[in-house]
N, C-alpha and C positions, 0 to 999 in steps of 0.2 A: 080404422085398423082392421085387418084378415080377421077370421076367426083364429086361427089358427095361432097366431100373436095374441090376442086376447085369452085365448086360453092356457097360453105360455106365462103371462102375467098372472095367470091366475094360478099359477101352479108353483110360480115366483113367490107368490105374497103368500102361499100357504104349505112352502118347503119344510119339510120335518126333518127333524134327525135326532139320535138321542145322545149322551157321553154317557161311557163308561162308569161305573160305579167308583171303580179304584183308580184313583187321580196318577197310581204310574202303569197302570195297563196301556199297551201297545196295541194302535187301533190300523187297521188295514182298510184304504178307502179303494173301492174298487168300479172305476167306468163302466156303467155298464151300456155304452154304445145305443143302439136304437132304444131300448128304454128309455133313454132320458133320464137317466140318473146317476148316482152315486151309490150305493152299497155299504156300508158301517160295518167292519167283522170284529170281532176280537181276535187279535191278532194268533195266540194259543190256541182256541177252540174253535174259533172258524165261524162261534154265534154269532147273526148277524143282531147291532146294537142301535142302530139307524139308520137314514136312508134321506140323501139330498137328493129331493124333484127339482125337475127346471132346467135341468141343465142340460139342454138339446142336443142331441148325436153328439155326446163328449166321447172325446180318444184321448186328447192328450190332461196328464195330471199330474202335479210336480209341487212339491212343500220344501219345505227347509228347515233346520232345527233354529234359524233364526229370523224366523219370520213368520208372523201370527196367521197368515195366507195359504190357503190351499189355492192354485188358480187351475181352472178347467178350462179346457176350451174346446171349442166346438167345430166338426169336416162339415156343419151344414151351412149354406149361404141363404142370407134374404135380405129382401132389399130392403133400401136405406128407410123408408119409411116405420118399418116393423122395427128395423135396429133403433132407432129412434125411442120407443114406448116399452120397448123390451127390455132396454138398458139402462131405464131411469131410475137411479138408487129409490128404496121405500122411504126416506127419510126427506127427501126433496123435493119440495114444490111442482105439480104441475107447469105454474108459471117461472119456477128457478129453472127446470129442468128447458121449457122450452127458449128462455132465455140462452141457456148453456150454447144449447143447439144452434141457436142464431150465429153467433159468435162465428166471424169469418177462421178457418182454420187453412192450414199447410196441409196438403192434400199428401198424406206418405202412400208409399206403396203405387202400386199402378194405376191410374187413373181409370178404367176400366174395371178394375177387382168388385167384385161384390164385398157384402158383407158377413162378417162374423163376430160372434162374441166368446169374449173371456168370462167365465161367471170366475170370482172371487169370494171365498168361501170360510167363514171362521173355523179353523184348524181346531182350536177345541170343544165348541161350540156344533158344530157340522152347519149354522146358517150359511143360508147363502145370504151374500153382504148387497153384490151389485153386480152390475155388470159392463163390460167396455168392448166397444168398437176397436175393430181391428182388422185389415185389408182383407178377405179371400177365407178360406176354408182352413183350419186350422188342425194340424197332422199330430205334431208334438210341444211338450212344454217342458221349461226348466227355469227353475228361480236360482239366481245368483247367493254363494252361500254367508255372503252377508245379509239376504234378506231383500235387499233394493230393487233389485229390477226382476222381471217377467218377458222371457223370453219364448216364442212363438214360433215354428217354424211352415210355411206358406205354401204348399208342393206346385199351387197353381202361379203360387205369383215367383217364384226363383229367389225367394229372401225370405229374409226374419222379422218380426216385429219385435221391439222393443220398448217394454211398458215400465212405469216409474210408478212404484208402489205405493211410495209415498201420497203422493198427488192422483195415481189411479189414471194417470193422460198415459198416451201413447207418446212417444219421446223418440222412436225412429225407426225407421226403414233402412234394414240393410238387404242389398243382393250378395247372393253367395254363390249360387251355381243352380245349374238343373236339378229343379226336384227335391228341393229340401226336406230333409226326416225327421232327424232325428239332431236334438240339442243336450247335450251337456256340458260342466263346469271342472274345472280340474279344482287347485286349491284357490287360483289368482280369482277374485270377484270381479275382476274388468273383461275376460277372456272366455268367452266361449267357443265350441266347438259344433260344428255343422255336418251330416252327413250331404250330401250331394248325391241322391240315388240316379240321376241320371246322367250324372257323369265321372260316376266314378273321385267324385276328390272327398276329403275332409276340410271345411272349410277354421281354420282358426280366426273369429273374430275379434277388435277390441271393440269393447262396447265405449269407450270414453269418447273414443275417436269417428269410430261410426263406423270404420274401415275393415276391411279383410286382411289380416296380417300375410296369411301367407294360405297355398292349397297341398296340400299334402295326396299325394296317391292312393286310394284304399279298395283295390281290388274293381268291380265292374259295376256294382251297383251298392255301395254302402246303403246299410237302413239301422238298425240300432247302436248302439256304444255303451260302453261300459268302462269308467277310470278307474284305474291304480289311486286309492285313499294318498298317495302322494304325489301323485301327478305325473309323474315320470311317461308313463305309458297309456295307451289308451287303447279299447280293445274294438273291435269294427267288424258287423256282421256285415258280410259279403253275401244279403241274404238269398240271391239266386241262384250263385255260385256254390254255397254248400261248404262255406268256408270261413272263419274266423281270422282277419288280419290284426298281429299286433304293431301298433306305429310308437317308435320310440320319439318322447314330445319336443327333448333336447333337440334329434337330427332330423327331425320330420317324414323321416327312412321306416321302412316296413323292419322287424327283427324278426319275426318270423309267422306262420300260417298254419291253421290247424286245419286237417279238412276232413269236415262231419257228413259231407254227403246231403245230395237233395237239397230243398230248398228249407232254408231256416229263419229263423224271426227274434225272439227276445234275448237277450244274455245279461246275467249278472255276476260280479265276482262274490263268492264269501264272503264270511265277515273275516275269516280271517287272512283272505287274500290269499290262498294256496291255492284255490280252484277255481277257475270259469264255468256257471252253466250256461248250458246253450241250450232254446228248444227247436229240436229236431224238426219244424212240423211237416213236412213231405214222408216224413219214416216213421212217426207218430214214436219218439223217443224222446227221454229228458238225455242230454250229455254232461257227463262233469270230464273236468279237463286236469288233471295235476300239471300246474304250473312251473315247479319244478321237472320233473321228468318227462310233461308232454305227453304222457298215457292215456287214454281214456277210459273210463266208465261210462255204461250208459244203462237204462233200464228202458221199458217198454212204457209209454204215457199216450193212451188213445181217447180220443182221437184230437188230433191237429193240435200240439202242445202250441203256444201263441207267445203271451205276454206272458215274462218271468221277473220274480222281485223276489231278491232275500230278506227274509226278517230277520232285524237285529234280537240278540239274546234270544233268539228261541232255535235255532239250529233250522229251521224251516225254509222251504224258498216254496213261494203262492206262485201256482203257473195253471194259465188260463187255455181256456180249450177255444178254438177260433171253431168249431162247429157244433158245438153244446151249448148252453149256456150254463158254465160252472165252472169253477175254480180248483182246484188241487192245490192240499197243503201236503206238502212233501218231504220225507226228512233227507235233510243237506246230504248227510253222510251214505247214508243205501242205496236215497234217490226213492225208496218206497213212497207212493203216495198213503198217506195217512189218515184223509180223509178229503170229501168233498163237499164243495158248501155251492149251494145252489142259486144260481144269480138271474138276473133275467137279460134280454139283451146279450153282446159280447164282451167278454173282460179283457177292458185295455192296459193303458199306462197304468199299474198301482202304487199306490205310496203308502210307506208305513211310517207311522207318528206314534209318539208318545202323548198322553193328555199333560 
């Protein structure tokens, strides 16, 4: 085995993290991209509470309220040998795991894809559990909200992976279109949705079936999303374009287009769904959107505002700097940053959990 893999394992078998003191404190997990890690904040005060190693150039990260799982995943590739040693759960045999290995498989995904992994992560715990193969370099993630599956999205290989949590196997390979980004879930747990940044569509998947239900239009290069808490709508950063498409789910039809100018990256809605943010980052602004009236607010957030997540119950949305390494907790309603909590690496995908 590389060094490099060996010291990945060793960073594996000696991942720390800590839990929150108060069993209903709200915890913010935060990628921090070349670091190689995860980040622990208190969701309130922004102190940071632990810290998962191990987890190589993670971007994408995605929990669920019903599922004990955080899953990370990783934009770096290595070959199958290292994925092999990297990915052996700590509770199984040398000789189970090399057994496992043996095991003639169904090759998903492109036959040419390198490798990557998924780390799988105890949500209240911060360990990291294991880890799983999975085609190609991995962009975004999103766990279905029943908890089941682990969805992947692939930018090199033009598809998703789809992983069964249960059993912790990969369970299939879907193609979606060029460029896949970005994945999320309406209310249905069989139905996901795809950005296609390089052509332009939203891809609507069934996961039961394997298949693409249908492609919907989303501006010139869709890259993040953001759903309506009932599904109705779905929000699509047009991130080159400088514009927010919303696609109604019913007619697969665009209803209407916000346009923030420059090039843009994260958006989430409120908790109470009256407002989109969007981060500006070519103009180094946060934007809030009234939903209702279509007006904007915006405030000044420099530099290069990146990944945005609302937290529930605290009025806050965490948005990350793509040239700093640090995070802004921000209040929802002024858009004032309120403080900044210092990370290392870049801050990606974040999820906020409850213990």
């Amino acid at each position: 085995m590389k060094p490099n893999a060996k010291m990945a394992m060793l960073m594996l078998s000696t991942a720390l993290s800590a839990t929150a003191a108060n069993a209903d404190t709200a915890r913010v997990f935060i990628p921090e991209g070349s670091a190689d890690a995860i980040r622990i904040v208190d969701a309130t005060t922004g102190q940071s509470v632990g810290r998962v190693a191990g987890t190589e150039a993670v971007h994408g990260l995605a929990g669920s309220p019903n599922s004990r799982y955080l899953i990370a995943g990783s934009y770096m590739e290595i070959d199958r040998e290292d994925a092999a040693e990297m990915s052996k759960p700590s509770a199984v045999s040398e000789d189970e795991h090399a057994a496992h290995h043996a095991k003639p498989k169904k090759t998903l995904g492109a036959t040419d894809a390198g490798i990557s992994l998924l780390s799988v992560i105890d949500a209240a715990t911060g360990d990291l559990l294991r880890k799983i193969e999975v085609p190609g370099a991995v962009h975004h993630v999103a766990i279905s909200p029943d908890g089941r599956f682990a969805v992947s999205t692939h930018p090199n290989g033009d598809g998703i992976s789809v992983v069964a949590l249960e059993t912790f196997e990969l369970s299939a390979w879907i193609p979606t279109g060029a460029m896949p980004n970005y994945a999320i879930f309406g209310t249905d747990p069989g139905v996901v949705y795809i950005s296609n940044a390089g052509n332009g569509t939203v891809s609507e998947v069934d996961l039961e079936q394997g298949i693409v239900l249908r492609n919907m239009i989303a501006g010139e290069a869709p890259e993040h999303l953001a759903m309506a808490y009932d599904g109705s709508s779905l929000f699509v950063a047009d991130a080159e374009n400088g514009q927010v498409v919303e696609i109604d789910l019913v007619t697969g039809r665009d209803l209407r287009s916000f346009e923030i100018g420059g090039e843009i990256h994260g958006l989430d809605l409120s908790e109470d769904q009256t407002h989109l943010f969007v981060a500006a980052k070519e103009s180094d602004r946060l934007v809030s959107i009234d939903l209702e009236s279509g007006k904007f607010t915006s405030r000044a957030l420099s530099p290069s505002p990146y990944h945005l997540t609302t937290i529930p119950g605290t009025g806050s949305v965490f948005v990350s700097s793509r040239d700093e390494p640090k995070v802004w907790i921000v209040d929802g309603a002024t858009l004032m940053a309120k403080k900044e909590i210092p990370i290392e690496g870049e801050g990606h995908q974040m999820v906020a959990m409850r213990n």
